[in-house]
N, CA, C and O of each residue as an XYZ file, in Angstrom:
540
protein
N       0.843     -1.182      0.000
C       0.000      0.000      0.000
C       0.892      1.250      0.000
O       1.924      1.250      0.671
N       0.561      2.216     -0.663
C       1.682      3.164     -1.062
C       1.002      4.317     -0.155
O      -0.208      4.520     -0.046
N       2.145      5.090      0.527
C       1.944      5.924      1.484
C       2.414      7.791      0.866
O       3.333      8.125      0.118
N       1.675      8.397      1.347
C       1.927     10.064      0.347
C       2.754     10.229      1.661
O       2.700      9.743      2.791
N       3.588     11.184      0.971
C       4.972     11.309      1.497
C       4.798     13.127      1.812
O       4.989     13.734      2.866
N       4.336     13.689      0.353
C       4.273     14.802      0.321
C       3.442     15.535     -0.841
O       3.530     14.988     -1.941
N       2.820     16.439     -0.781
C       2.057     16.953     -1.964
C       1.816     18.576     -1.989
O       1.544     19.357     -1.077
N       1.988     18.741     -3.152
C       1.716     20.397     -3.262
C       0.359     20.795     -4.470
O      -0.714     20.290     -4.801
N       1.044     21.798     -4.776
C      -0.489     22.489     -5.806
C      -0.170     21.521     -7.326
O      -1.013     21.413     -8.217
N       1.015     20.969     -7.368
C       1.098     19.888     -8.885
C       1.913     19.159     -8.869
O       2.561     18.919     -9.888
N       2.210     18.410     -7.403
C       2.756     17.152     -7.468
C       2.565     16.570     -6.271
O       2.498     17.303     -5.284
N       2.451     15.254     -6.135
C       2.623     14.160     -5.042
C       3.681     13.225     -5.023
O       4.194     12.720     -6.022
N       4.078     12.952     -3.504
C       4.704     12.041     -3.661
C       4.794     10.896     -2.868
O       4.754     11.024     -1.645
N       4.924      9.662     -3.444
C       4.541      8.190     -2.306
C       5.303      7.722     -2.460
O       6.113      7.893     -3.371
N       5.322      6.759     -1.403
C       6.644      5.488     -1.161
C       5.364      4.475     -1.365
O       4.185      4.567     -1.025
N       6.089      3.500     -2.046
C       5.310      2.170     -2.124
C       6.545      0.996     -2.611
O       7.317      1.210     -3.546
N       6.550     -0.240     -1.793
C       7.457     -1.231     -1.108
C       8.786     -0.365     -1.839
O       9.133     -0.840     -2.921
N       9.537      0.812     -1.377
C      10.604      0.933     -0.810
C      10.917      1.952     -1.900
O      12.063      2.388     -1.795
N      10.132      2.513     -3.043
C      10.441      3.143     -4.099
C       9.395      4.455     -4.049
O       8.189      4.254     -4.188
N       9.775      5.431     -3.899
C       9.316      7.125     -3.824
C       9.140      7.268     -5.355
O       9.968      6.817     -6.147
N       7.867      8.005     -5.777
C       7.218      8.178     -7.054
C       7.076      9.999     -6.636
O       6.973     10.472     -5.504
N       7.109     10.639     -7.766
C       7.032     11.933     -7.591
C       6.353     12.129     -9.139
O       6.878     11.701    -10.168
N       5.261     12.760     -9.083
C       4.262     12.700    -10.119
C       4.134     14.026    -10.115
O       3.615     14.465     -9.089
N       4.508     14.998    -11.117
C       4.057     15.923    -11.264
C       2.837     16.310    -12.774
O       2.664     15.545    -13.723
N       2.378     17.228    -12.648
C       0.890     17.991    -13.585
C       1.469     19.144    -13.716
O       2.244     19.796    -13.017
N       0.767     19.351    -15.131
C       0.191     20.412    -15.696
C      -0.323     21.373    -14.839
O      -0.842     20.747    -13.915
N      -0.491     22.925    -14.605
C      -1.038     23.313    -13.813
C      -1.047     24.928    -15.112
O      -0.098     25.710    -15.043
N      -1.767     25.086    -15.766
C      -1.766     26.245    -16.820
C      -1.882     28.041    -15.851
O      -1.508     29.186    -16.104
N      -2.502     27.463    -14.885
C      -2.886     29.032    -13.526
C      -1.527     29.290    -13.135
O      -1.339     30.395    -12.626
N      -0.463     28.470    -13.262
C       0.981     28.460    -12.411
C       1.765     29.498    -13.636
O       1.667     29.468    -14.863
N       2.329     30.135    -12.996
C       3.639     31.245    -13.738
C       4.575     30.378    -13.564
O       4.408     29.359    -12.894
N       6.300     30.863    -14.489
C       6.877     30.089    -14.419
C       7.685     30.373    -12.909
O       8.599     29.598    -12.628
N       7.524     30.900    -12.450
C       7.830     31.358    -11.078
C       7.608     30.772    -10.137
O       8.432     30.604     -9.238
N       6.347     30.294    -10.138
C       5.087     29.731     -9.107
C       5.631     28.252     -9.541
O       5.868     27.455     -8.633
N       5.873     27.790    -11.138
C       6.364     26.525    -11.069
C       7.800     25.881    -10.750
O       8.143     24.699    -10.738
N       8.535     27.076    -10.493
C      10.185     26.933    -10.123
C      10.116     27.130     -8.606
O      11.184     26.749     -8.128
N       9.299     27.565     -7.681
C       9.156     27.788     -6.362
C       8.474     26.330     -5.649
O       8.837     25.859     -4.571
N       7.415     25.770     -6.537
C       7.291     24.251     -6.446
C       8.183     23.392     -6.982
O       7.588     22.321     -6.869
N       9.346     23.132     -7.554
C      10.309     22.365     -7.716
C      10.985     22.611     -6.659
O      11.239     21.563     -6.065
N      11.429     23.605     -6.110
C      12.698     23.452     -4.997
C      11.580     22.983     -3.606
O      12.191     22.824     -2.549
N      10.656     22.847     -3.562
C       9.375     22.310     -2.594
C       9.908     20.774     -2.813
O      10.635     20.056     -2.126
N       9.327     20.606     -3.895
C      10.021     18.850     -4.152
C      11.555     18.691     -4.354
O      12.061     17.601     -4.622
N      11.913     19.270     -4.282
C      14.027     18.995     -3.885
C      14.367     18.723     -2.676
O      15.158     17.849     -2.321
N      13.476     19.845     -1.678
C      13.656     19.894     -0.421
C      12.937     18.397      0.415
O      13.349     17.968      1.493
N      12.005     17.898     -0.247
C      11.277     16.577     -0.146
C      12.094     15.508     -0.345
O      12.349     14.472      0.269
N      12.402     15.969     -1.252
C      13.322     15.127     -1.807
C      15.168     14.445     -1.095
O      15.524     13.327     -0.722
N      15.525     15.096     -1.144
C      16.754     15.618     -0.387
C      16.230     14.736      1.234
O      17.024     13.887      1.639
N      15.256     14.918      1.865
C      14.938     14.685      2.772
C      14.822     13.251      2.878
O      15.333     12.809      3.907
N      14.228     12.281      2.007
C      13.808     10.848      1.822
C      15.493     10.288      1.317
O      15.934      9.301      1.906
N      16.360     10.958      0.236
C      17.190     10.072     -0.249
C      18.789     10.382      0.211
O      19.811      9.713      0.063
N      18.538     11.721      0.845
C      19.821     12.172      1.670
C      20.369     11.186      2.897
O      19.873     10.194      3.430
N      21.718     11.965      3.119
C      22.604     11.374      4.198
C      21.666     11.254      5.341
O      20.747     12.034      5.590
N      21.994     10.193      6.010
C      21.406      9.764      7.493
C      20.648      8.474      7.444
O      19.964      8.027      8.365
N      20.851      7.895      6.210
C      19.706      7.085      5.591
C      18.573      6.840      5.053
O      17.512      7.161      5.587
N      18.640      6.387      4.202
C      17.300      6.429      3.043
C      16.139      6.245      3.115
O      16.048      5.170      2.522
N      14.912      6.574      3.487
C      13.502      5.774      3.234
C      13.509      5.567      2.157
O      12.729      4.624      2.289
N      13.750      5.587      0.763
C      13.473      4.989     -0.547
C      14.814      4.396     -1.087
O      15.850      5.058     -1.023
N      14.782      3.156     -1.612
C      15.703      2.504     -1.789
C      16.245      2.893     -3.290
O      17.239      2.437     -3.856
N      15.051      4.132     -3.905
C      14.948      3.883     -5.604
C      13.624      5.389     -5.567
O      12.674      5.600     -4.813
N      14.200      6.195     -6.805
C      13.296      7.194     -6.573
C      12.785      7.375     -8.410
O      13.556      7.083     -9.324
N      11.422      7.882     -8.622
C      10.933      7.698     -9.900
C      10.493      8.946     -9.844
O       9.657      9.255     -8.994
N      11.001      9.888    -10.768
C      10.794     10.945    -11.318
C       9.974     11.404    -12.591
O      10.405     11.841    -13.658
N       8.347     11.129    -12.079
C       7.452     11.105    -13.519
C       7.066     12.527    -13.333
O       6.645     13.105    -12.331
N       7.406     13.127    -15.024
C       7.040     14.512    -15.330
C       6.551     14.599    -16.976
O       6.624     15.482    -17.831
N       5.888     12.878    -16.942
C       5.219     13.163    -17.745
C       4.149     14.072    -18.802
O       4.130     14.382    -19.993
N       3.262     14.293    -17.548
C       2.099     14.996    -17.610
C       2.708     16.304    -16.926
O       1.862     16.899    -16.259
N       3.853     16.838    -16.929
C       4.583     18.265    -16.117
C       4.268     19.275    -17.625
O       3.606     18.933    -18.605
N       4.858     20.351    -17.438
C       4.607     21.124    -18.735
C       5.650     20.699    -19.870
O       6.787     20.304    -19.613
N       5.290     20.789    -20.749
C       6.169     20.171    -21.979
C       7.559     21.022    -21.462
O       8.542     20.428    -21.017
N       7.496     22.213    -21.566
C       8.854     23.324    -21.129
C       8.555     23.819    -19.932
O       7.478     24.105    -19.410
N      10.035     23.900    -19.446
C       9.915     23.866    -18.536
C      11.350     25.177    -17.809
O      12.531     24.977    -18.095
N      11.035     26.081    -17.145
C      12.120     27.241    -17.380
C      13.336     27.043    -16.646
O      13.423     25.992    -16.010
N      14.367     27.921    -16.611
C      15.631     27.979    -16.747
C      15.683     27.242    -15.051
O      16.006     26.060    -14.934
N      15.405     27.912    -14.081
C      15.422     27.528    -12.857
C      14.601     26.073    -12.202
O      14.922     25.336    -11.269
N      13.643     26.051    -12.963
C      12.825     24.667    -12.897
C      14.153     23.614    -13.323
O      14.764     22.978    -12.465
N      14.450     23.558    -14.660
C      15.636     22.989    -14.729
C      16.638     22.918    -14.226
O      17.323     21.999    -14.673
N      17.193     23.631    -13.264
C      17.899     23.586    -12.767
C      18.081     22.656    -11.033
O      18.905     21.915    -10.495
N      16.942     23.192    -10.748
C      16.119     22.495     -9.579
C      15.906     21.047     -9.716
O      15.602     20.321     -8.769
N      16.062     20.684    -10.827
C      15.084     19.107    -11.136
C      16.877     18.490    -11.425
O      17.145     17.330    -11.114
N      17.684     19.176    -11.874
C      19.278     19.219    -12.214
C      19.716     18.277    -10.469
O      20.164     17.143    -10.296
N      19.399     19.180     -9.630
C      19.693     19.525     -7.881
C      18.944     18.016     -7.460
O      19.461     17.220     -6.675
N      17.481     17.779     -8.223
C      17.017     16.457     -7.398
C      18.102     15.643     -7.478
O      18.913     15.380     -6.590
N      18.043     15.059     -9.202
C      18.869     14.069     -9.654
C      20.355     13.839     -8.685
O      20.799     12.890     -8.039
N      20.813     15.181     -8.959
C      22.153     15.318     -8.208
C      22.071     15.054     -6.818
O      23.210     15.175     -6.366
N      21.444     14.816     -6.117
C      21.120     14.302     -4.418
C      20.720     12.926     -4.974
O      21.927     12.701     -5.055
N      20.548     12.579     -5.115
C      19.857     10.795     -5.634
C      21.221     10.512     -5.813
O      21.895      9.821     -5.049
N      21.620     11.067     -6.856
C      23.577     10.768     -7.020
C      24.512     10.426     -6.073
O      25.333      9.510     -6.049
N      24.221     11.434     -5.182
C      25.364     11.521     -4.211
C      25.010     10.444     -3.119
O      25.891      9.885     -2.467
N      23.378     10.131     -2.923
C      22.959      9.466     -2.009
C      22.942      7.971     -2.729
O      22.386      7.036     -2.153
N      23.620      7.785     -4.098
C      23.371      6.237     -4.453
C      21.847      5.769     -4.832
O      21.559      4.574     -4.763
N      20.971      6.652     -5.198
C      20.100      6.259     -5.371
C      19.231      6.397     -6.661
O      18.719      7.451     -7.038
N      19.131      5.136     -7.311
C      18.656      4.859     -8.449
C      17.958      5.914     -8.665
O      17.441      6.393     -7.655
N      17.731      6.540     -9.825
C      16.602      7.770    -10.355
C      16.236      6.972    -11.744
O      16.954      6.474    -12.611
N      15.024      7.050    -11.607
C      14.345      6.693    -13.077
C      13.341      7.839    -13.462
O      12.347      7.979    -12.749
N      13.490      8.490    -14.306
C      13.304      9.650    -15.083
C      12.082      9.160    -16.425
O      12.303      8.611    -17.505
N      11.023      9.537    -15.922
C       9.493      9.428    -16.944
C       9.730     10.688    -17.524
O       9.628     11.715    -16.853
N      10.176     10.701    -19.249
C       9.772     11.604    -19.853
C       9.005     10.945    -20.742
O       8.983      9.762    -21.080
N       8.119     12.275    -21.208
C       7.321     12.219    -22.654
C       8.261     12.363    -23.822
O       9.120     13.236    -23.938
N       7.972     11.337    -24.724
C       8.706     12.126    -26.121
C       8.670     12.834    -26.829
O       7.557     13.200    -27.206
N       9.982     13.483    -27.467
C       9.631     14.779    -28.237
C      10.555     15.570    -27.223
O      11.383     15.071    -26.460
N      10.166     17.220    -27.411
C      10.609     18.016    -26.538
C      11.039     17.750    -25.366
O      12.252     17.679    -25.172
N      10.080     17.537    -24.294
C      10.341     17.481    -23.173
C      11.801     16.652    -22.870
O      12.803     16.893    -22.196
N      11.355     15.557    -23.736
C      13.293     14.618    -23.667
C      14.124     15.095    -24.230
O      15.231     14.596    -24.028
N      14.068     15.951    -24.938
C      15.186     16.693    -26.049
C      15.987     17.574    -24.985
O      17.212     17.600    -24.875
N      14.802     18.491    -24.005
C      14.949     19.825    -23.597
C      15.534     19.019    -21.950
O      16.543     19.522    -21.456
N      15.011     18.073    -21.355
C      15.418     17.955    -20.152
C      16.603     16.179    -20.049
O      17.272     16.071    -19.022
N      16.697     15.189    -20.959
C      17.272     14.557    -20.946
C      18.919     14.806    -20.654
O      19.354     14.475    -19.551
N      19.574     15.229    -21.378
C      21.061     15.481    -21.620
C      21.565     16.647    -20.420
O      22.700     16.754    -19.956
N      20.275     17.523    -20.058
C      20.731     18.200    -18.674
C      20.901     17.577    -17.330
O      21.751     17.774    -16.463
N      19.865     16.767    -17.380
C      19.576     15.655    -16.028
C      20.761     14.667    -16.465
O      21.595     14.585    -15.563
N      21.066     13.914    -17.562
C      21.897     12.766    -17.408
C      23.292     13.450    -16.857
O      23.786     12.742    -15.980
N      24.026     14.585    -17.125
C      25.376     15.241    -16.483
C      24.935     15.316    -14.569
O      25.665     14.859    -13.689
N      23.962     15.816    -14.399
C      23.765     16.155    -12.475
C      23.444     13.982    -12.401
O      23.717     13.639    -11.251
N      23.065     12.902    -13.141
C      23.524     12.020    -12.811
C      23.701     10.744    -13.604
O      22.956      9.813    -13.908
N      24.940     11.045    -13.818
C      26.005      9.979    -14.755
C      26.106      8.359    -14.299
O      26.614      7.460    -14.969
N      25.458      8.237    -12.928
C      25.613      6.681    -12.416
C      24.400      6.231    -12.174
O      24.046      5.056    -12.272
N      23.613      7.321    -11.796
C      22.154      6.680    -11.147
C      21.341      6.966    -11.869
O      20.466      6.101    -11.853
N      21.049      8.039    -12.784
C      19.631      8.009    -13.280
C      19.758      7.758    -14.632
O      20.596      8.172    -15.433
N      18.687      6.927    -14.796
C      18.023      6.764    -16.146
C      16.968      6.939    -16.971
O      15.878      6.820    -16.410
N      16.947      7.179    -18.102
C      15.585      7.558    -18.686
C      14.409      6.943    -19.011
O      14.808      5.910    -19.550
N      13.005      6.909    -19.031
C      12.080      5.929    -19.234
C      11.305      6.464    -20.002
O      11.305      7.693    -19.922
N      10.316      5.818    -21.069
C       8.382      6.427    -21.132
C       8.095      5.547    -20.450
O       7.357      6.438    -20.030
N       7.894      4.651    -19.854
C       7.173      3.592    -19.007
C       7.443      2.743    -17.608
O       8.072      1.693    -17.472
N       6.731      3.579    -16.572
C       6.975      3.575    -15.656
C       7.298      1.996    -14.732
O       7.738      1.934    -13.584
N       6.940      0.861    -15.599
C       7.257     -0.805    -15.443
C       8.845     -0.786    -15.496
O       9.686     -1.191    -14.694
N       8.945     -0.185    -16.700
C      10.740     -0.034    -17.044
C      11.299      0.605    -15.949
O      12.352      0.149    -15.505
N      10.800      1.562    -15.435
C      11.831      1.973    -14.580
C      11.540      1.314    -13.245
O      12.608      1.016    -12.710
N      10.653      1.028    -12.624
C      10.862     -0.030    -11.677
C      11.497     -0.866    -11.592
O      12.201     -1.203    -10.639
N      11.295     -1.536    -12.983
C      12.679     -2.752    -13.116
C      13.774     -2.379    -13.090
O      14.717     -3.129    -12.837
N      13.921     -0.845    -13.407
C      15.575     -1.272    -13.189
C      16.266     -1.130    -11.978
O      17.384     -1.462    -11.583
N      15.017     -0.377    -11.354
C      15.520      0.623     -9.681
C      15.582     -0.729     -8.849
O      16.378     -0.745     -7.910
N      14.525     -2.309     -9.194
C      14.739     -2.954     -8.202
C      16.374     -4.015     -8.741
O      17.046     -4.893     -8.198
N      16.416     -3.276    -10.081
C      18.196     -4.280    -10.602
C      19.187     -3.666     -9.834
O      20.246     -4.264     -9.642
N      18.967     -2.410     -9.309
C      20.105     -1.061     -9.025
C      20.155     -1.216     -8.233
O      21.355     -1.374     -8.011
N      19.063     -1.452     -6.443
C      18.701     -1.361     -5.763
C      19.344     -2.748     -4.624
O      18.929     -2.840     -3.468
């Protein structure tokens, strides 16, 4: 049974048997301001579950599927900062993009913040499997 961890105005996030899901939406009312002030919300969440002191998630899934196709300079950068704590903390990142843009525009930034742990998916089966191969 998967437990909410944390949630804001366009994302949630649950642990379910040992793997943290972070689901973010569309939210068209949000500036890009309002949507870069909710990313460092989920960093700070974040950071918190996969940081030093020990892990509650053994494996963390980063779906931004349904997030805005673009996504601005600081949002990116912020989502740069998750990956990079998953990194440092050893912890598998599996990365839900949509194809097209969104993977064009956020793939190759996220794979440099993490070169060992995260990987890219469309399908969120795939990346389970690999977080419990990594894991």
């Amino acid at each position: 049974m998967a437990m909410r961890l944390a949630e804001g105005e366009n994302f949630t996030i649950e642990l379910d048997e040992g793997v943290a899901t972070l689901r973010v939406w569309k939210r068209p009312d949000l500036s890009f301001e309002e949507g870069a002030r909710l990313a460092l919300t989920i960093r700070d969440h974040v950071v918190g579950f996969v940081g030093a002191g020990g892990s509650t998630a053994r494996g963390f899934i980063m779906d931004l599927r349904d997030a805005p196709t673009l996504t601005g300079k600081q949002t990116r950068a912020t989502l740069g900062e998750i990956v990079r704590a998953c990194e440092a903390a050893r912890c598998p990142v599996g990365v839900l993009l949509s194809p097209g843009v969104q993977r064009v525009t956020l793939e190759d930034a996220l794979s440099e913040s993490g070169p060992t742990r995260a990987r890219f998916f469309a399908d969120p089966s795939d990346a389970r499997s690999w977080i419990s191969a990594e894991a």
